[in-house]
Biotite code that builds the C-alpha atoms (Angstrom):
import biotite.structure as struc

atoms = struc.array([
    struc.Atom([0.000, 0.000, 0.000], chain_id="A", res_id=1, res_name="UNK", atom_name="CA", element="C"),
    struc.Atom([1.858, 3.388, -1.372], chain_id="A", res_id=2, res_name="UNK", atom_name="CA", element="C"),
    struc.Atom([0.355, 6.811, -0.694], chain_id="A", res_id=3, res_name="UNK", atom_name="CA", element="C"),
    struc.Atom([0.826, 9.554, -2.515], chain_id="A", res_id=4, res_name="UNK", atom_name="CA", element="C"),
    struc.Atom([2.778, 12.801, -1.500], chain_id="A", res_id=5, res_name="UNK", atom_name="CA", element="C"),
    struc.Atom([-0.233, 14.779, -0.490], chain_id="A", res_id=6, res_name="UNK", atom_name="CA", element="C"),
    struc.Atom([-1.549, 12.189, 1.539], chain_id="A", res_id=7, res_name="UNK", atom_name="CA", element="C"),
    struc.Atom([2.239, 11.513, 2.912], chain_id="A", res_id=8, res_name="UNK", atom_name="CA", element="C"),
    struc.Atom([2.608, 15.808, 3.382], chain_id="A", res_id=9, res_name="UNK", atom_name="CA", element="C"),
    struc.Atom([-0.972, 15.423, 5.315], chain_id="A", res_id=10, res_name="UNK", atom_name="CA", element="C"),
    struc.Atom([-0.523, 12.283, 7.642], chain_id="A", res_id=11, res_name="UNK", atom_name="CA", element="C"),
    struc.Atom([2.820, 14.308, 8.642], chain_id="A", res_id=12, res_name="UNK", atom_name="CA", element="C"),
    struc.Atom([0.795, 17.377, 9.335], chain_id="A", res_id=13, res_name="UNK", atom_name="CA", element="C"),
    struc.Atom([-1.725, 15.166, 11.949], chain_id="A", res_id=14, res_name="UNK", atom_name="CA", element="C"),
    struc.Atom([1.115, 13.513, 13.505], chain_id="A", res_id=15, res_name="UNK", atom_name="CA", element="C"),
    struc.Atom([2.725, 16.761, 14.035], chain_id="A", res_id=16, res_name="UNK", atom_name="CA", element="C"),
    struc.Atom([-0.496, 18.458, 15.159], chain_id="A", res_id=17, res_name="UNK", atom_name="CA", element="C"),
    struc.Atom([-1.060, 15.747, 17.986], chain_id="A", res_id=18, res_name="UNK", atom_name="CA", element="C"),
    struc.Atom([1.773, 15.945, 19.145], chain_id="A", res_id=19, res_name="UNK", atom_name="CA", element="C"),
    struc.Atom([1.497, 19.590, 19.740], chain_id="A", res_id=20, res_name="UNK", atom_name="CA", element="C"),
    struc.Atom([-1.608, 18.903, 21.153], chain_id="A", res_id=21, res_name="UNK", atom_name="CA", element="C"),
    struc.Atom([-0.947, 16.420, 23.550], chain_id="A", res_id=22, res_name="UNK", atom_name="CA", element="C"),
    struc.Atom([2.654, 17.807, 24.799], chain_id="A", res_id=23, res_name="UNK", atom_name="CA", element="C"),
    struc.Atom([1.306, 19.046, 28.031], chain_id="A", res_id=24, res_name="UNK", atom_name="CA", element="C"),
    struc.Atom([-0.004, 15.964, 29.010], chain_id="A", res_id=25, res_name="UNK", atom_name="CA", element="C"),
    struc.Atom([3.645, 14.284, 27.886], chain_id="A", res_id=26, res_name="UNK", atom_name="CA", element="C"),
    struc.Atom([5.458, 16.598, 29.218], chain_id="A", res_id=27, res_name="UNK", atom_name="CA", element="C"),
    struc.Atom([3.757, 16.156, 32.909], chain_id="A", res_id=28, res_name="UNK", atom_name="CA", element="C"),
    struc.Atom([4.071, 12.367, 32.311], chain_id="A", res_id=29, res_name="UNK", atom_name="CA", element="C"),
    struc.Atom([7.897, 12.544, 31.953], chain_id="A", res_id=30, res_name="UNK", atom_name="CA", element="C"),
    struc.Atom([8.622, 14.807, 34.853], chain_id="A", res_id=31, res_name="UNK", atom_name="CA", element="C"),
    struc.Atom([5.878, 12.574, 37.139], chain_id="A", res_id=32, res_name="UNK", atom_name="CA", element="C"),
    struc.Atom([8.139, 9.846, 36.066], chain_id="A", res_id=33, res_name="UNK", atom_name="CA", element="C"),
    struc.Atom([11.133, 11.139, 36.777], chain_id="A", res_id=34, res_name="UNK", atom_name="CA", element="C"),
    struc.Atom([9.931, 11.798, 40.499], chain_id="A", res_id=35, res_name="UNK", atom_name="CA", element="C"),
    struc.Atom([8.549, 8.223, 40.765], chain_id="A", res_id=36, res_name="UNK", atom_name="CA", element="C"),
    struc.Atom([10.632, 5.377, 42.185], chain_id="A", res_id=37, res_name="UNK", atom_name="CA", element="C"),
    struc.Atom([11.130, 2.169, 40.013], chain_id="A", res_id=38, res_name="UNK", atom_name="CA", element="C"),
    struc.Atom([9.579, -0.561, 40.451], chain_id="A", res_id=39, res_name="UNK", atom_name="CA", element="C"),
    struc.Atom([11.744, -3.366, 38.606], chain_id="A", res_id=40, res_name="UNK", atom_name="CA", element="C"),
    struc.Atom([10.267, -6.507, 40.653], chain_id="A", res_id=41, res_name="UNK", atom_name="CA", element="C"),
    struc.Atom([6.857, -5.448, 39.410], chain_id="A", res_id=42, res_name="UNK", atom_name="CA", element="C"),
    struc.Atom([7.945, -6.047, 36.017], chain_id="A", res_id=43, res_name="UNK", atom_name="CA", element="C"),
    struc.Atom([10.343, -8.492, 36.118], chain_id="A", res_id=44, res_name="UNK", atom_name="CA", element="C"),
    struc.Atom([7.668, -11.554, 38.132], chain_id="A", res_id=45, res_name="UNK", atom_name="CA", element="C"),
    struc.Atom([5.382, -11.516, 35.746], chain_id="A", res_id=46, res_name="UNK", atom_name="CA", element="C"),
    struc.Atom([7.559, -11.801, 32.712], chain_id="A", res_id=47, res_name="UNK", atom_name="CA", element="C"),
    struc.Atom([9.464, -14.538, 34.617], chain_id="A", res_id=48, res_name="UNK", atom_name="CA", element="C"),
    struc.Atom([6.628, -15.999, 34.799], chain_id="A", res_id=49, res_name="UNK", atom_name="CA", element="C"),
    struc.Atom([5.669, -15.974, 31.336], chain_id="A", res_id=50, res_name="UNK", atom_name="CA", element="C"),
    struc.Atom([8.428, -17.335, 30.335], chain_id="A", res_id=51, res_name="UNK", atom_name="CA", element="C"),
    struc.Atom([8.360, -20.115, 32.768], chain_id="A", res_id=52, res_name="UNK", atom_name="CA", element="C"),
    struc.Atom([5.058, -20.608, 31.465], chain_id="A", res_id=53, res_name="UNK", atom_name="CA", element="C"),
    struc.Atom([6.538, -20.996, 27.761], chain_id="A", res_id=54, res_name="UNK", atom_name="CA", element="C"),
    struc.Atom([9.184, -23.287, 28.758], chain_id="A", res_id=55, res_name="UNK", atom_name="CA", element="C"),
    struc.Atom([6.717, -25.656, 30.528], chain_id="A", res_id=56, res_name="UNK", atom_name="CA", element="C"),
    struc.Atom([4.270, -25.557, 27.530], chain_id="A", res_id=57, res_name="UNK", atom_name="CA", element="C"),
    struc.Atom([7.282, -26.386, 25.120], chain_id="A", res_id=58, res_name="UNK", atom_name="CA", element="C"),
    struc.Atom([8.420, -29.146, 27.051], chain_id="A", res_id=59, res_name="UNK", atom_name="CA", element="C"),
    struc.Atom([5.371, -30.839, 27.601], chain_id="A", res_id=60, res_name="UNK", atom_name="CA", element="C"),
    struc.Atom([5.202, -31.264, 23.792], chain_id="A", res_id=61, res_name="UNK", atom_name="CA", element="C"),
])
């Protein structure tokens, strides 16, 4: 699927525009994050457990 300039020129000019429009909201977002403490053991259990998960379901075959 090719597009044509002018519909290249105005996808760019919507992408542009929402990010303009949402940059407060990202810009809040990043320095709320910045402030917040990690939380790596959140993040890492569950993906541990998926791929614990995986393993078992490949070795049962």
């Amino acid at each position: 699927m090719e597009f044509s300039l002018w519909e290249n020129i105005l996808l760019g000019v919507m992408v542009l525009g929402i990010i303009f429009w949402m940059k407060p909201g990202i810009k809040s977002s990043l320095q709320f994050s910045k402030n917040a403490e990690s939380d790596w053991v959140g993040v890492l259990v569950p993906i541990g457990l998926v791929v614990m998960f995986v393993i078992f379901l490949v070795s049962m075959v």
